[in-house]
N, C-alpha and C positions, 0 to 999 in steps of 0.2 A: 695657329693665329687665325683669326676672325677675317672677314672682309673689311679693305682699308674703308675709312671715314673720309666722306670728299667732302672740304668745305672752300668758300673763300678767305677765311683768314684762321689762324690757329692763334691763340691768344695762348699763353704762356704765364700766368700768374692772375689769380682772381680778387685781384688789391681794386681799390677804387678807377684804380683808370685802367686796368682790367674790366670793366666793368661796363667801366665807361666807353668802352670802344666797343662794348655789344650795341649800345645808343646808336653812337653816332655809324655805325656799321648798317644796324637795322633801316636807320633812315632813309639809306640808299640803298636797299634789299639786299643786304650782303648778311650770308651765314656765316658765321662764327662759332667754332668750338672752342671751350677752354682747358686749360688742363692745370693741375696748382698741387704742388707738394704738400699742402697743409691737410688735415682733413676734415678743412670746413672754409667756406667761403672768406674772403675778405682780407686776406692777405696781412700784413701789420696791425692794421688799425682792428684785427679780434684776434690777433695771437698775442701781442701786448698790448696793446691803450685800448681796448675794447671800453673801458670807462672816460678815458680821460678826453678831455672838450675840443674841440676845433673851433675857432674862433674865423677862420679865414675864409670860408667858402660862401661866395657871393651871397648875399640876398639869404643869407642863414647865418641871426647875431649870433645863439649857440645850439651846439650839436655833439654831443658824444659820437665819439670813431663809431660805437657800434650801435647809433644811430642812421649815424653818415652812409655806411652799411647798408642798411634795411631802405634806406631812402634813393639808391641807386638800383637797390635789388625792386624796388617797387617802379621805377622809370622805364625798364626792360623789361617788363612784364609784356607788355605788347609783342615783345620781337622771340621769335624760336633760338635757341642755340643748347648745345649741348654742355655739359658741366662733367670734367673725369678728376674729381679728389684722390688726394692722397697717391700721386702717381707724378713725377716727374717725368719731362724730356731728354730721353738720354743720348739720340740720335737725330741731325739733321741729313738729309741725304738729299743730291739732286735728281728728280725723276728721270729727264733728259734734257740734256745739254746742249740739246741741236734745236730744240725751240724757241722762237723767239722769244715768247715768253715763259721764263723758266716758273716750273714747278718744283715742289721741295715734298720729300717724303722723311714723316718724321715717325720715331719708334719712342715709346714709353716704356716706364719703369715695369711697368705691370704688362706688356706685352701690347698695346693697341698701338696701330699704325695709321696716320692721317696721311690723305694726300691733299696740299694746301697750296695757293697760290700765293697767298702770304702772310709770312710768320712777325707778330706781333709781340716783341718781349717786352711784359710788364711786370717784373718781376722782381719792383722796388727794387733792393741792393743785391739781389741775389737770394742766398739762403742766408738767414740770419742765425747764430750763437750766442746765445750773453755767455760774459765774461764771468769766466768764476772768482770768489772769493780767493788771494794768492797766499799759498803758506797754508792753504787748508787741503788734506788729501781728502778726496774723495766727497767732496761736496754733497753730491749727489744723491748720498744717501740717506737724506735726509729729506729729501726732498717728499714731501706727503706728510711732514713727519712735524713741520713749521718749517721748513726752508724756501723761499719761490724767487722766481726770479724777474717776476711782472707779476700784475694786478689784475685776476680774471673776476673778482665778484668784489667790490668794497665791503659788502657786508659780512665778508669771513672775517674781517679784521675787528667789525665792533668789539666793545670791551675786551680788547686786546694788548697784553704789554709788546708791544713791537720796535722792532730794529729795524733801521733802514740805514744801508751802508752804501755810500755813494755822491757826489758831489756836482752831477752835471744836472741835465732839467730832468729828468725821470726823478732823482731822489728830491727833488726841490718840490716839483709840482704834487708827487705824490707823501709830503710831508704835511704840506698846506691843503691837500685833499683830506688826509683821512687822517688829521688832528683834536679834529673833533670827532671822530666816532669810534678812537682806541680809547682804551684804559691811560694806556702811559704811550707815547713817542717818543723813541730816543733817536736822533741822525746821529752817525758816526761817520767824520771824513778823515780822511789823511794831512790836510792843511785846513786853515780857515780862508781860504779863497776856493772860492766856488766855478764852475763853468757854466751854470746854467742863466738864463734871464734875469737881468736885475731887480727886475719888480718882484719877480717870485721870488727872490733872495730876501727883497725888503719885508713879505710878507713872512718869509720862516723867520725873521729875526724877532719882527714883533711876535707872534709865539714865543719866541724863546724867553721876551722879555717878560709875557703875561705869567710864564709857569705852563703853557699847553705842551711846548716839547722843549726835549731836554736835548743840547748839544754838545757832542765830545770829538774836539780837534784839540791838538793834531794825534787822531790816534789810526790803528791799523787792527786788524783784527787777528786775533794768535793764535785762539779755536774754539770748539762748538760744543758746549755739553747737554749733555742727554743721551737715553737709548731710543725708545718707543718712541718718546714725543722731546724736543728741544727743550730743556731747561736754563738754557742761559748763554754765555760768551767770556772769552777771555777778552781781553784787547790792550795792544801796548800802546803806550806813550809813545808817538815817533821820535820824540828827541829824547826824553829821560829817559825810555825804556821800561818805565815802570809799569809793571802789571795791573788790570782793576778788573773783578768781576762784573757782572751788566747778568742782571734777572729778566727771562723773558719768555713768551710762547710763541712768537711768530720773528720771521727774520725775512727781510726781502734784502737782496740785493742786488744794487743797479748801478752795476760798474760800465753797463753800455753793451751791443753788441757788437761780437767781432763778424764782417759777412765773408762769405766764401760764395766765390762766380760758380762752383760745383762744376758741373758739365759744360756748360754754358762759355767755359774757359777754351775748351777744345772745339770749341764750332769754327775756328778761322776768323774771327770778326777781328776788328781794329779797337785795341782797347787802350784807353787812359789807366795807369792805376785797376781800380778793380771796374771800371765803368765802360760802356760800349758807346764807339765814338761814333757820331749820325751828324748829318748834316741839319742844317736848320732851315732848308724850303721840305720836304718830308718826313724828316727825323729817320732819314731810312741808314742805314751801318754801311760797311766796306761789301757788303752780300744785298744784289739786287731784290726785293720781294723781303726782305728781312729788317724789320724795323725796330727801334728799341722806344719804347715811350715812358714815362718817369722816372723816377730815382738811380734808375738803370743805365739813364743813358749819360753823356758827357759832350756839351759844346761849349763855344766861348760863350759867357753871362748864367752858366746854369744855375737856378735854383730847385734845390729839392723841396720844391712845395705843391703839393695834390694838383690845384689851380693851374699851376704848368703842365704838371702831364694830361690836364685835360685838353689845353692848346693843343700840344703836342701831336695827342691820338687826336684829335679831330681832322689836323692838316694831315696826318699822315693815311687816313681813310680814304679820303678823297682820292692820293695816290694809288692805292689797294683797290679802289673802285676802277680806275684807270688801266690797271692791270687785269683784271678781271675783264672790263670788257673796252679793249682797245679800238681807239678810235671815236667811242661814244663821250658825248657830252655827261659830264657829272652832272648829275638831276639835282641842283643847289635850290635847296629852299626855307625860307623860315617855319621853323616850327608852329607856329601862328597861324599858317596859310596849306599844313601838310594836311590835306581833306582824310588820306589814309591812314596815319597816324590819331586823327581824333577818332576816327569809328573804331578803330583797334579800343582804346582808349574807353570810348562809350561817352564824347566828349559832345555838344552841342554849343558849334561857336556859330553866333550868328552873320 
């Protein structure tokens, strides 16, 4: 093993407010490493919705997730931090326990060891899994083949006859997304009541009325034909049972995903459900120096929406800076007036 990595904060998932706490960390000179199972930045919004639109982040009408992405990865460009992909957290450890303020020594999948003042988990819901197709063995091997289970390029799907199996906003929005650039769209759900948004429900119906997609409830799917590449589907009736064939080349399904807390389970923290419980003046967990920010976390009024874990890591910085260096006033100031952040920057305010 290498020499440990000293930082002030160790960040834990490189999802948007991952991202975003190298920001607000930087502001107030704090180093930040990250570390992310995936093997590419961005955490949710480019492993699945890398297409699909956010509507919600302030002062931006719209923005693709894997615009959203590139527009925080472009914020931090001023500030140093370190980036370790493809390597999870499999170990927290306390350095020593007799200091007043404690340090935390933490070990990765791939063998690197940080010593960090404080551990930042953003790690949206954990690890995520979509949910397979039920009643079909071995899904999976199909996958490459027309099987997917999110939307990495809309454009593989042009002039496509495509299935989309699923009923919650994934199958809604990406019906009314990519209806106009397949060949045929067929939604397949299990009932005709939907979970996902109403307005996007109202939008798939009028397709269905125009003839752009074709929809089959109440049905269920019975299995997958093809070798080399997918040629098509069975799918039953859920009430009559009757069998229909369904012609196709591509198949998504978006039955949702199941998440698993992974490692994250075993670190001693105070957890809801699959969620880590934090307070709401630093968002920090039942573990001093260990804070959880986004989807991750669990308090009373939580919302899982980006815009909150951005509150979130930003109040919780300010603590992390406090730790860091005790006794000192936090250097609070408007971005507007941070003279070092515009020369970083290359900014001339007058």
């Amino acid at each position: 093993m290498g020499k440990s990595i000293k930082t002030d904060i160790l960040i834990i998932g490189a999802g948007p407010v991952g991202l975003f706490t190298v920001f607000e960390a930087g502001l107030l000179g704090l180093k930040c490493e990250i570390v992310d199972n995936l093997d590419k930045i961005g955490g949710q919004c480019s492993e699945l919705y890398s297409d699909k639109p956010i509507f919600d982040i302030p002062g931006v009408p719209y923005q693709t997730a894997e615009q959203h992405i590139q527009a925080l990865l472009d914020q931090i460009k001023p500030f140093e931090y370190g980036l370790h992909l493809d390597e999870r957290v499999e170990e927290i450890d306390l350095v020593n326990e007799q200091k007043d303020i404690k340090e935390w020594k933490v070990k990765t999948s791939q063998g690197k060891e940080f010593i960090t003042t404080n551990i930042f988990i953003a790690a949206g819901g954990g690890s995520f899994e979509p949910r397979r197709p039920p009643n079909i063995e071995d899904p999976d091997r199909f996958i490459g083949k027309g099987v997917a289970y999110s939307v990495r390029n809309k454009e593989h799907y042009k002039n496509k006859d495509l299935l989309i199996f699923g009923g919650g906003d994934s199958a809604l929005d990406w019906t009314v997304e990519l209806a106009d650039l397949t060949k045929s769209l067929t939604l397949v759900h299990r009932r005709d009541v939907f979970r996902g948004a109403p307005h996007t429900e109202t939008l798939m119906r009028e397709l269905v009325e125009t003839g752009n997609v074709n929809l089959k409830t109440p049905y269920v799917i019975e299995s997958i034909e093809g070798n080399q590449q997918i040629s098509g589907v069975t799918i039953k009736h859920f009430e009559t049972k009757q069998i229909e064939s369904l012609d196709c080349n591509e198949i998504l399904f978006l039955f949702g995903l199941n998440k698993k807390l992974g490692p994250i389970a075993s670190w001693g923290l105070d957890l809801n459900a699959k969620k880590i419980s934090v307070d709401t003046e630093k968002f920090q967990t039942s573990e001093e120096g260990i804070f959880a920010v986004g989807d991750i976390n669990d308090y009373p009024g939580k919302l899982d929406l980006i815009l909150c874990g951005f509150h979130e890591t930003t109040l919780a910085v300010q603590h992390a800076f406090r730790r860091c260096f005790p006794g000192e006033r936090v250097p609070f100031g408007y971005t507007t007036s941070n003279t070092r952040l515009h020369k970083k920057l290359g900014v001339k305010v007058d």
